[in-house]
N, C-alpha and C positions, 0 to 999 in steps of 0.2 A: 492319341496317347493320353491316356491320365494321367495330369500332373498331381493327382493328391495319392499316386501308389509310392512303396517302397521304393528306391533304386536300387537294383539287382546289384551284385557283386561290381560286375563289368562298370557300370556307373560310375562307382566310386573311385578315389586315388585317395591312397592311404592316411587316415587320420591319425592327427596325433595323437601319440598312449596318453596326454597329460593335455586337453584340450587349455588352451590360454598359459602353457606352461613358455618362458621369456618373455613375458608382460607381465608378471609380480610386481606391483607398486607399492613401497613401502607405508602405504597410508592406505585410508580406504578409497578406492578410485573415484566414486560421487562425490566425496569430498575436494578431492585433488582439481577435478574436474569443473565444480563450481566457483573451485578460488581462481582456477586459470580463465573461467568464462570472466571471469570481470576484471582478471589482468587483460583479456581483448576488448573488453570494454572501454577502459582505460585506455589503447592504447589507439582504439577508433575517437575517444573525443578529445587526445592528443592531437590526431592525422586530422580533425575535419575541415582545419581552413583552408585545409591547402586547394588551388584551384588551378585546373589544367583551360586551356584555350574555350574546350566546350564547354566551361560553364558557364563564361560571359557569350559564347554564341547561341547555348541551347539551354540548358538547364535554368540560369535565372529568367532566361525570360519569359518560358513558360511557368514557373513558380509566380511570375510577378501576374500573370495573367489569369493564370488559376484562383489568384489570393482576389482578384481585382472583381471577376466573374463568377467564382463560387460554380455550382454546381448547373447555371447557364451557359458554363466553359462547354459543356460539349457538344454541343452543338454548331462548332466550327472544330475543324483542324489545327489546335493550339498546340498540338506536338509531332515529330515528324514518328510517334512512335503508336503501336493499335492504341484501344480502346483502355484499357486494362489498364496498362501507367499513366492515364489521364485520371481515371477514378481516384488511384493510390495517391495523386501529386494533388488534389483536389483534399483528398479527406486531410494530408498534413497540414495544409494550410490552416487549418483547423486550431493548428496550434501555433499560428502564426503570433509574433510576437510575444510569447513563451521562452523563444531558444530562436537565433539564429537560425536565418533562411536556407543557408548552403548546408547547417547540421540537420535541418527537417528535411531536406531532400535527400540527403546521404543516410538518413535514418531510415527511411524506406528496405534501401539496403540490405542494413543492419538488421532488420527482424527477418526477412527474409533469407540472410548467412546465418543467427542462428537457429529458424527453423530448418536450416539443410545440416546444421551440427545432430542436433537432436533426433534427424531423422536418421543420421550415420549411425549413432548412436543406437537406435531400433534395429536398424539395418544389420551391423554386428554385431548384436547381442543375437539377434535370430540366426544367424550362418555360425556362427561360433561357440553360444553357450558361454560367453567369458562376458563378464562385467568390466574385466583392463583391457581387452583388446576393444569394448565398444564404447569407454571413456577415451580412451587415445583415440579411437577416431573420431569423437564428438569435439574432444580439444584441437587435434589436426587439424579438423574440417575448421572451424571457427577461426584459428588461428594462421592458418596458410598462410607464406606471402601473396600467392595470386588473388587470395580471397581480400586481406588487407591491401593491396594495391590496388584492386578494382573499384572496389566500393569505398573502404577507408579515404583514400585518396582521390582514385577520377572519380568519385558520386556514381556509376556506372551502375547500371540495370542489371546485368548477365542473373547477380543470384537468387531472381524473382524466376526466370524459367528454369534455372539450372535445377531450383527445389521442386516443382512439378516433374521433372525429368528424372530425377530421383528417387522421387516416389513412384514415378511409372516404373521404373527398374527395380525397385521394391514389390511390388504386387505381382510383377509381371514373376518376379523370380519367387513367390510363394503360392503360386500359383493360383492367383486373383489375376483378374480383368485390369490390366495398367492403361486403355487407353483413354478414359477420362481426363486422367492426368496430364498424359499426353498429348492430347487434344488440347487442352489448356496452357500446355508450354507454349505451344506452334499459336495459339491466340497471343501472346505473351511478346513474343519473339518470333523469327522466323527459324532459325538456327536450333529451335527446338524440331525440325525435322532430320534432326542430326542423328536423331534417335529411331528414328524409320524403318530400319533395315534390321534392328531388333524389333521392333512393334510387331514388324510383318511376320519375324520369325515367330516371334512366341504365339501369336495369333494363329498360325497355324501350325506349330505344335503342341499346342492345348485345345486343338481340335474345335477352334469357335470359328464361326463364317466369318469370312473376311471383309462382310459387310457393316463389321464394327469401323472400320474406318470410314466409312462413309460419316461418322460420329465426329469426326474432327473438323470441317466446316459446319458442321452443327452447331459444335461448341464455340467457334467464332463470330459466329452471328446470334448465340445466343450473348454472350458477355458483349457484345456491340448493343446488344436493344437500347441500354437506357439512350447509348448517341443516337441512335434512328431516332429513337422516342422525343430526343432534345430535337430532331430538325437535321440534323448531318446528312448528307444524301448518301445512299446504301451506297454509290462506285466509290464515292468517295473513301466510304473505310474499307470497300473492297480491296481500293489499289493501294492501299500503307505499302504493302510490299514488293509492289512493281514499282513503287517510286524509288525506295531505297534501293532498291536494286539498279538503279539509272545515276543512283547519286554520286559515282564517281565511277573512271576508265580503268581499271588497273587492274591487273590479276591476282595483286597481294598488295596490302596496306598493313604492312608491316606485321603481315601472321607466317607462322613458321611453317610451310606449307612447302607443296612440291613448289611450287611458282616462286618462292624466292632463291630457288636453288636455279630455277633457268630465266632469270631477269632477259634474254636475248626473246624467247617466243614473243610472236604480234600479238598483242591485245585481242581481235576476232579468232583467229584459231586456238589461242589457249582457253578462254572460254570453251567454245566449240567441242574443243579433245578436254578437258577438266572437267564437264559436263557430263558426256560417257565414259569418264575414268568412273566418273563420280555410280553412275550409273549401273557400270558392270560390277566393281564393287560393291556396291550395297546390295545387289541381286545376289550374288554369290554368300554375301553373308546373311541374306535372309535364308538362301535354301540351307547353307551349313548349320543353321541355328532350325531350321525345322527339321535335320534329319539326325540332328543332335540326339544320342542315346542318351550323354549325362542331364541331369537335369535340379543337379546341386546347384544352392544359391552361389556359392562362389562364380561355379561355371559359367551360369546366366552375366554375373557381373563382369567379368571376363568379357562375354560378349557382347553387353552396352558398352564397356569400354571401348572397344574394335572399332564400333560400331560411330563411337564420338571419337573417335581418330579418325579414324579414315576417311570421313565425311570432309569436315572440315580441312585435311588435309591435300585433300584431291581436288576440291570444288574450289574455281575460282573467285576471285572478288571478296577475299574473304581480310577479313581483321584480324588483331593481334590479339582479343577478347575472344573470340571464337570458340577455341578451345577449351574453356570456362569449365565447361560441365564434365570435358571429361578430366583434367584437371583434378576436380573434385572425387570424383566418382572412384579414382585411380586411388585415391585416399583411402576410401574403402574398401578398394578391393586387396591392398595392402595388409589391412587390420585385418580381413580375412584370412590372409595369406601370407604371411612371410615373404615369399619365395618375389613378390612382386614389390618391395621397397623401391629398389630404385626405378622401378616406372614411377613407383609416387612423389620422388625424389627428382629425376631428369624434370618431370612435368612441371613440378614448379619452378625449377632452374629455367628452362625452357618458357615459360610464360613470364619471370618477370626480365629477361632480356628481351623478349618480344617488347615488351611496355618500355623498356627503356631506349629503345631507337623512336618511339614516339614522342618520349618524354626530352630525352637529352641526344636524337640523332646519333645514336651508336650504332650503325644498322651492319656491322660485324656480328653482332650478338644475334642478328632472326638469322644467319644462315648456321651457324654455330644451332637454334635450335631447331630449326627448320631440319640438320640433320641429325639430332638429337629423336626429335618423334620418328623420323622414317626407322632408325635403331629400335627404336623402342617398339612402334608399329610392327615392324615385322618379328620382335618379340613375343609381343604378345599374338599373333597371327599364329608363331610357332607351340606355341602354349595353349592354344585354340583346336589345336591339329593334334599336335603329340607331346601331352603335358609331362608325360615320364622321361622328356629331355631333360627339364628343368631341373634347378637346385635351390637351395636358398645359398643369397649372398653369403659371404663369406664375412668376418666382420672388418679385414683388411681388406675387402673391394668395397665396403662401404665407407669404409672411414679416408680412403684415398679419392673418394669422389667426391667426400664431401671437403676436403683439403684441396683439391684440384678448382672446387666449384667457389670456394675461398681464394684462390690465389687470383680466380678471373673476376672474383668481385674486386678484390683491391687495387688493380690493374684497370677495370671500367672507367672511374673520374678521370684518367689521364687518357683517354680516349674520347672525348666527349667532343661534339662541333663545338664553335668551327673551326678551333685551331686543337685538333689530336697530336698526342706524342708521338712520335715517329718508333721511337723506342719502344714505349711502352703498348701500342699497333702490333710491334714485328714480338714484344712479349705475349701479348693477349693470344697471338696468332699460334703459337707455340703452344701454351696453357690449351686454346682448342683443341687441336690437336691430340695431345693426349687425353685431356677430359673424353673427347669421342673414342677413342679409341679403349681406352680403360674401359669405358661405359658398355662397350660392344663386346669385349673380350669378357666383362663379366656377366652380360646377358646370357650369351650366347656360349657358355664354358659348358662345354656336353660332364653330364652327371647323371646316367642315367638313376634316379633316386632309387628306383624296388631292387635294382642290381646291385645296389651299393648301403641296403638297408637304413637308408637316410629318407625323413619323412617331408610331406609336400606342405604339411599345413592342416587343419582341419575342412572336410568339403561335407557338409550338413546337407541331408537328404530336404528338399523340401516340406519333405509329411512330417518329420522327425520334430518330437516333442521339444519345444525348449528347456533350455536347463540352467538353471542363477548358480 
C-alpha cells in the first residue's frame, strides 16, 4: 500500500464542516500558549526540591559521580540506566554550581517534556489544520499532571523516551520511516518497546522490508560507542536490561495493570501467562494495523495508543511510570479528536493515583486505575474495529467525571498509611465506584454518529496538504 495516495471514501469518518470549530480561544493561541509554557515553568522550579527515596538512593549519586569523573564516567557502570542518560547526566554537570544539583538533574526532564509539547504541537497542527487544537495540545502536553509528577517532582527519565516515541508515531503516521526514532527510544529505555506492535504494523503496511528492524540494535550499540570507546565491556552495556529486569519479584510495582487486579497469581506463572498475553496481543495488533484500509493520522494515533496500553498493561513486572508515553500520546490523540477526551482525561487520573500509592501508600487508587485503563482499553480497541460506534462526550459526562475525580482527590489525604480513615476508605470506595462506572457508561454509550448526523472529529488523509 502507498501511504502517500489519497484515502478513498471508505477511509475516511466524517470531518468536521468547521475544522478546529469548539477550540476558539479568545486570544491568539501562540500567544496563550507561550504565556502558559512559562506558567509550567514556574510551576516546575516551584516543584524541584522535592525529593522522593530514589534520589538519595540513585539520582545523587550518580550526579555526584558524573560531576566527580566528567566524561571518564563512562567507562564503568555509574548508572543502573543505558548509555544515553549517562551522556545527558554528564553534559548537566556542566553547569554544576550554577543552579542546584537536584534542579540540573530534573532539568534534563524538563527540555525533554517541552520538546514532546512542541512536538504535539506539530503533531496537531498536521491531523487537524487548527492552530487552537495544536496550542492546547502543546499546553496539555507540557502541563499534565503525569508529566509534572514525573519529572517536576520524582526527577524521573520516562519524557526522554516517551519524545522519541512520539515522533516515531509522528513519521510513522505521515508516512515517513519512524523507526530511527524508535530505535532510539528502546536505546533510551526499554519500555520504548511498548511501541512494537505499531512499528511492526506500519512497516508493513507501507510496504518496507521488515529488515528495518534489524535497525534498532544498530542504534544501540551505535549511541553505546563513546562507553566501549571509554573502556566499558560490550556485555556489560549489553545486559542494562536483563539486570533491571532481575531487579525486583513482583508482577506489578504499583502500575495499573491486569496484575494488580489479581494480587492472588504466583509470581512464575504470571510472568509466564503476562508474557503471552503480552505477546498474542501485540501480534494481533500488528496484523490489524497492517491490514488496516484507513490510513488517517488520527487513525495511526489511535493505534500507537492501543498499542502503549496494552503493552504495558498485560506485561508483567511492570511500574507505575510505564504508562508515560501513552498517557501522553492520548493527549494528542484527544486534540485530534473530540470524541477521545476522556481517555485523555481517565489516563491522567489513572497515573497520578498509580504515583500516589508509591508516594503516600494509598494502593486503593492502582486498582481503581488498574480498572480504569482496561475501560478505556477496551474502548479504544472498540474505536479501532468500529469507529461509527463512538460519540463525542457529552458535556454533562465530562463535567461529572471531572467532579467525581474531584471528590476522590479530596477524600485521598484521609486515606494515606499508616493510619487511613475507616470512613473516609468506605467514602473513597463508593466515589470509585461510580467514577468507573460513569466512565464506562460514557465510553461505551452506543451513538452510532453517520445515523444520527453527528460528527467524529476531523481525520486528515496523510497526503492531504496542511492548512493554518
Amino acid at each position: 500500500m502507498s501511504s502517500g495516495s489519497s484515502d478513498s471514501p471508505s477511509d475516511r469518518v466524517a470531518a468536521d464542516p468547521q475544522p478546529g470549530a469548539g477550540l476558539r480561544l479568545p486570544v491568539d493561541p501562540r500567544v496563550a500558549a507561550a504565556a502558559l509554557v512559562l506558567v509550567g515553568l514556574e510551576i516546575r522550579l516551584a516543584m524541584w526540591s522535592y525529593a522522593t527515596a530514589d534520589v538519595g538512593r540513585y539520582l545523587w549519586p550518580w550526579y555526584a559521580f558524573a560531576r566527580d569523573h566528567g566524561w571518564r564516567a563512562l567507562g564503568v557502570a555509574f548508572t543502573n540506566y543505558t548509555p544515553f542518560y549517562g551522556y545527558l547526566l554528564i553534559a548537566a554537570t556542566a553547569f554544576d554550581g550554577h543552579a542546584p544539583a537536584l534542579l540540573l538533574i530534573k532539568a534534563i526532564s524538563f527540555v525533554f517534556e517541552l520538546a514532546t509539547a512542541f512536538l504535539a504541537y506539530r503533531f496537531v497542527l498536521r491531523a487537524t489544520g487548527s492552530r487552537n487544537r495544536a496550542s492546547v495540545a502543546l499546553v496539555a502536553c507540557w502541563l499534565a499532571p503525569a508529566v509534572l509528577y514525573n519529572g517536576a517532582l520524582w526527577g524521573q527519565a520516562d519524557s526522554i523516551w516517551t519524545f522519541f516515541i512520539v515522533l516515531a508515531v509522528y513519521l510513522f503516521s505521515t508516512a515517513r520511516n519512524g523507526v530511527m526514532p524508535f530505535g532510539v527510544a528502546f536505546a533510551v529505555k526499554a519500555q520504548g518497546v511498548f511501541l512494537g506492535p505499531f512499528a511492526l504494523g506500519m512497516i508493513v503496511r507501507q510496504r518496507r522490508t521488515v529488515l528495518w528492524l534489524g535497525a534498532v540494535p544498530l542504534i544501540y550499540l551505535a549511541i553505546a560507542a563513546p562507553t566501549l570507546l571509554a573502556g566499558r565491556p560490550l556485555m556489560d552495556v549489553l545486559g542494562v536490561y536483563l539486570d533491571q529486569a532481575n531487579t525486583f519479584h513482583a508482577l506489578s510495582k504499583h502500575a495499573a495493570s491486569l496484575w494488580a487486579l489479581t494480587p492472588s497469581v504466583p509470581y512464575t506463572a504470571g510472568v509466564a501467562i503476562g508474557l503471552a498475553l503480552a505477546a498474542a496481543a501485540g501480534l494481533a495488533i500488528t496484523v490489524l494495523i497492517a491490514r488496516a484500509k484507513r490510513t488517517d493520522v488520527e487513525f495511526n494515533t489511535l493505534a500507537a495508543c492501543l498499542s502503549l496500553l496494552a503493552m504495558p498493561f498485560l506485561l508483567p513486572k511492570m511500574h507505575d511510570r510505564y504508562f508515560y508515553a501513552f498517557e501522553v500520546l492520548s493527549i494528542i490523540l484527544a486534540c485530534q479528536n473530540r470524541r477521545y477526551l476522556m481517555v485523555a482525561m481517565a489516563a491522567q487520573v489513572s497515573a497520578v493515583l498509580s504515583y500516589l500509592a508509591f508516594d503516600h501508600g494509598i494502593q486503593g487508587g492502582v486498582l481503581v486505575a488498574a480498572v480504569q485503563n482496561l475501560i478505556v482499553g477496551g474502548f479504544l480497541l472498540r474505536s479501532f474495529l468500529q469507529p461509527s460506534l463512538a460519540s463525542q462526550p457529552r458535556p454533562g459526562e465530562v463535567w461529572g467525571y471531572v467532579l467525581l475525580s474531584a471528590a476522590m482527590a479530596w477524600l485521598l489525604p484521609f486515606c494515606r498509611e499508616p493510619q487511613p480513615n475507616p470512613v473516609a476508605e468506605r467514602a473513597f470506595l463508593g466515589v470509585s465506584v461510580l467514577l468507573l462506572s460513569h466512565l464506562g457508561l460514557a465510553l461505551f454509550r452506543l451513538a452510532p454518529v453517520r445515523g444520527r448526523g453527528r460528527s467524529l472529529g476531523p481525520a486528515t488523509s496523510i497526503a492531504a496538504p496542511e492548512t493554518r
